[in-house]
C-alpha positions in Angstrom: 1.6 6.0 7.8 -0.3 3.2 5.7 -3.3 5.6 4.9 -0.5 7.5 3.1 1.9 4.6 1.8 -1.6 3.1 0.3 -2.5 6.7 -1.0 -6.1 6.9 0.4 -5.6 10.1 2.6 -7.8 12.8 1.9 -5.7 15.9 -0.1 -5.5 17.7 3.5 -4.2 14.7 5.2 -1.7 14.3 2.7 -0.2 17.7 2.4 0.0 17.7 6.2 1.7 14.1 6.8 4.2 15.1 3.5 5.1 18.4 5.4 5.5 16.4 8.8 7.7 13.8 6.4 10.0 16.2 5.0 11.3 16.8 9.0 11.0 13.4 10.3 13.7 11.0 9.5 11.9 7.9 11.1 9.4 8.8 9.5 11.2 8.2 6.0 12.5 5.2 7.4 9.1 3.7 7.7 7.9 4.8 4.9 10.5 3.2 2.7 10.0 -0.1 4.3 6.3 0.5 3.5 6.7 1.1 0.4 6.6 -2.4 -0.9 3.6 -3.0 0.7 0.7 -2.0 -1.8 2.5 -4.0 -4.6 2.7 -7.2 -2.3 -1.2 -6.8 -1.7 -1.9 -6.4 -5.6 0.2 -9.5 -6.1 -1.5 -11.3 -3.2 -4.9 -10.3 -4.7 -3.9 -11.4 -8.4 -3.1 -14.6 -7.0 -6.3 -15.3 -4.9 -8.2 -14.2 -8.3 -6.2 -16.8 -10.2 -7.0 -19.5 -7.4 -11.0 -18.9 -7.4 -10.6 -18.9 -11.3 -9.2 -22.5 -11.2 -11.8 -23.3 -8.7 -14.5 -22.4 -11.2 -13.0 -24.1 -14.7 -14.2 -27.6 -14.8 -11.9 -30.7 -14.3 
């Protein structure tokens, strides 16, 4: 489920698990809670960039 929700299965994978999706209702359900998840990360790794920035500039 987070291979797909982060989009790194391989074009197989994901046909099958979006096939498997389309009958599984608990499934969707995880899914959708997932679904924040990749944007939290980016914003968690945007954040730890900034901090190492500020650790580098000079004071």
């Amino acid at each position: 489920m987070a291979a797909y929700a982060l989009g790194v299965l391989d074009e197989e994978d994901h046909e099958v698990f979006e096939r498997h999706l389309m009958a599984c209702e608990e499934c969707q359900l995880e899914l959708r809670e997932l679904s924040e998840v990749p944007g939290f990360l980016d914003a968690v790794r945007r954040d730890r960039s900034n901090d190492l920035n500020e650790d580098r500039t000079p004071h």
